[in-house]
N, C-alpha and C positions, 0 to 999 in steps of 0.2 A: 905516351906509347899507344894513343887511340889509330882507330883504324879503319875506314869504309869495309863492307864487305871483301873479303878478296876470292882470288879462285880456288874452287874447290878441290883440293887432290883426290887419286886414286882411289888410295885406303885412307879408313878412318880414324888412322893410330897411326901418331909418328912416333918410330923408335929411334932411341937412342941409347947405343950399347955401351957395355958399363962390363964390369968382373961382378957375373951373378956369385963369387964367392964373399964379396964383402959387405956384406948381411944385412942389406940396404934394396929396395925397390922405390923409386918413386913416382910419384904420381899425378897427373894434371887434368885434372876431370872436364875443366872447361879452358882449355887454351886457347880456343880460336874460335872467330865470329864467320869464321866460311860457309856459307851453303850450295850446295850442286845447284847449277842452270836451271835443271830440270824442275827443281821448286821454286825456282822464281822470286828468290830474299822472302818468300813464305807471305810476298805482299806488304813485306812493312818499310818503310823507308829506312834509306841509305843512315841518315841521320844517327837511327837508334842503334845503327850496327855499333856504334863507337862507345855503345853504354854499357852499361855493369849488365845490362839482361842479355846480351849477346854473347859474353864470355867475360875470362873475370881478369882485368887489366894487369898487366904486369904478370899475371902468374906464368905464363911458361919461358920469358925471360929469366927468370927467378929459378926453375925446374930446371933449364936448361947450364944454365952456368951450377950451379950446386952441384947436377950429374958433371960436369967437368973438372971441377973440383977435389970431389969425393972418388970420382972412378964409378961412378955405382947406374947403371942401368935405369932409364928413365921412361915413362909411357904418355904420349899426349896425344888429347882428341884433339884432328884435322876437324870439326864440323861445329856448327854454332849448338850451344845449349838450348836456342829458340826451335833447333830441327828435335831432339828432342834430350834429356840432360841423363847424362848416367851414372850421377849421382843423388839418384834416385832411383829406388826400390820400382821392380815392374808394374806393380799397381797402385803405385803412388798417383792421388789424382794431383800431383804437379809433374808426372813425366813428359808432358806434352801442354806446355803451357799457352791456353788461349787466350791469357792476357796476363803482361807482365809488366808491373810496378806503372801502372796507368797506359801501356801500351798494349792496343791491340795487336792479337795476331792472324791477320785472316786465311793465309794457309794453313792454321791450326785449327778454326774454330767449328769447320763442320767435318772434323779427323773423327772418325769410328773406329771399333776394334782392327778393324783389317789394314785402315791405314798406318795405326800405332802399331801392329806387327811387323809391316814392313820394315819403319824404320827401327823398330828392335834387331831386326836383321840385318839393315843397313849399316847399320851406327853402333847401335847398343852392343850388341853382343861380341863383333869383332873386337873392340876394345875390350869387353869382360875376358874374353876368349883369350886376349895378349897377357892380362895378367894373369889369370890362371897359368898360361905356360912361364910368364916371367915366374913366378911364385916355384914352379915345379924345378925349375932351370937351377935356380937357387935352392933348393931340397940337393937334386941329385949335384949340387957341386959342394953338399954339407954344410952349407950355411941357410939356415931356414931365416928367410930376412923378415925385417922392421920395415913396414909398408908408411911413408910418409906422404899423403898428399898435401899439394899447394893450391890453396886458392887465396881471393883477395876482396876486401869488401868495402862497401864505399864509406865517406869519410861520415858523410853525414843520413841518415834515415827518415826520410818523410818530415823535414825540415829539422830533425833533433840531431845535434852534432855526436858523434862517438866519441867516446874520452882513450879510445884504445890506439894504439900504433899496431897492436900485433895481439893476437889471440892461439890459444890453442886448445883444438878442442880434442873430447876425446869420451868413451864411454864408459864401459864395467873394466876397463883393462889402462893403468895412469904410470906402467911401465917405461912408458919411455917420456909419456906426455908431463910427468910429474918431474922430471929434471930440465926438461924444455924449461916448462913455467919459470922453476927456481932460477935456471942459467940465465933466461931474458930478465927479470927481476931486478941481477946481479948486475946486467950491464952498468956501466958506468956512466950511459946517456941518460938514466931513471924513465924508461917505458915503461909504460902503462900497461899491462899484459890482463888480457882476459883469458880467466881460467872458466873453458866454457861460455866463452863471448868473444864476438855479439853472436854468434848462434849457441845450442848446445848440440854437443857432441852425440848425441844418441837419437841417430836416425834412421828406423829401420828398412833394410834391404838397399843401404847407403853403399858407396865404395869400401868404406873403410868396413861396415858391417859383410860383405857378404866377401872380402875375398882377405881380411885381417883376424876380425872376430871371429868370422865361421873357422877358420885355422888355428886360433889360440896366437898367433902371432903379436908382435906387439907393434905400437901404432901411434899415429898424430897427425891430425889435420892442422895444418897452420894454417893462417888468416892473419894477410898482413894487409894494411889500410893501402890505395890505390894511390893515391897520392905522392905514397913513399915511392915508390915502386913502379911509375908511370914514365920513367926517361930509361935510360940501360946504366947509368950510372947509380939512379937508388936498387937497379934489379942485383947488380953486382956490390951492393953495397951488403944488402941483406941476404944475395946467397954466402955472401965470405961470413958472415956472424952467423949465419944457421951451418954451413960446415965446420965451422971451428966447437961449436956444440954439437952436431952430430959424428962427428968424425971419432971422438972419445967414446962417446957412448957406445957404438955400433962396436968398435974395437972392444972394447969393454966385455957387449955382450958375449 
């Protein structure tokens, strides 16, 4: 499910609506390798658009059928994580990365405050801005939700293979991320499940930090291997196993 650059839409947030009552918001921090005209693919080849540092494969396939599933109200960035990534904290020095995984980036590399504003404004904030009102939407309809984002990571790391199929991570709050673990554990395929890998979950001024945490909400980054997850047949394979665990839970809570 690799992909060249493609065209840029409008807005920076595609929605997809859902029942803000059923106590779910999800989330796609990096679905797409798009960038506007106007920055020009930021100068890096066509090539690299189709790698893990342009967006993260599979995941908004995955976000997309799960919100069809579930009913539940979905948020994905239209724009490459290379324009600048928003899941990362505003003065994270990886918000605007001027080289990623041995790839330069030269529309990035002589970026100043002013042009890391702009695209806070461009990019960053209208999506932070979506979820804040998803979040509110879901308050005033009485169901204050469980913020789940997707992403996907690759199989292997700087020549070391991952042992994991599927990860979840998560911080000071294992509410929801601690029945995740247990359920994928349970499956009967025997995954490999990183609790808290391959990243860990505590990143501050992250997505799931500044609009789950700062709320007390409960929460889970899942991390599923690219591999799995790179045709529309493994995407739909793993959102019907992540709703059939999410769907009790959520009801639950």
């Amino acid at each position: 499910m690799t992909a060249v650059p493609s065209p840029h839409p409008p807005q920076p947030v595609e929605t997809i609506p859902g029942d803000p009552a059923c106590g779910l918001l999800l989330l796609c921090d990096h679905a797409s390798n798009a960038v506007p005209p106007d920055l020009d693919n930021l100068g890096v080849a066509a090539p690299h658009f189709e790698r893990h540092i342009a967006y993260d494969i599979g995941a908004a396939a995955v976000t997309r059928a799960l919100a069809r599933r579930l009913g539940a109200p979905a948020l994905l960035t239209t724009f490459s994580r290379l324009i600048i990534d928003p899941n990362r904290g505003r003065t994270d020095p990886t918000l605007v990365m001027r080289l990623s995984d041995g790839a330069i980036v030269p529309g990035n590399a002589r970026i100043g405050p002013e042009g890391i504003a702009e695209r806070l404004a461009r990019f960053y904030d209208p999506y932070d801005q979506a979820i804040d009102a998803g979040v509110d939407a879901a308050f005033a309809a009485g169901a204050p939700p469980a913020i789940v984002t997707v992403h996907s990571f690759t199989p292997a790391w700087r020549g070391v293979a991952r042992p994991w199929q599927v990860g979840i991570l998560w911080d000071r709050d294992d509410r929801l991320a601690r029945p995740l673990i247990e359920g994928l554990r349970a499956d009967p395929a025997g995954f490999t499940v990183g609790d808290n890998q391959p990243y860990g979950g505590g990143l501050p001024g992250d997505t799931i930090d500044r609009h789950a945490m700062a709320r007390g909400l409960p929460n889970a980054l899942i991390e599923i291997r690219q591999d799995l997850i790179g045709d529309a047949a493994g995407a739909e394979e793993w959102a019907a196993r992540f709703a059939a665990l999410l769907g009790p839970l959520v009801a639950r809570a």
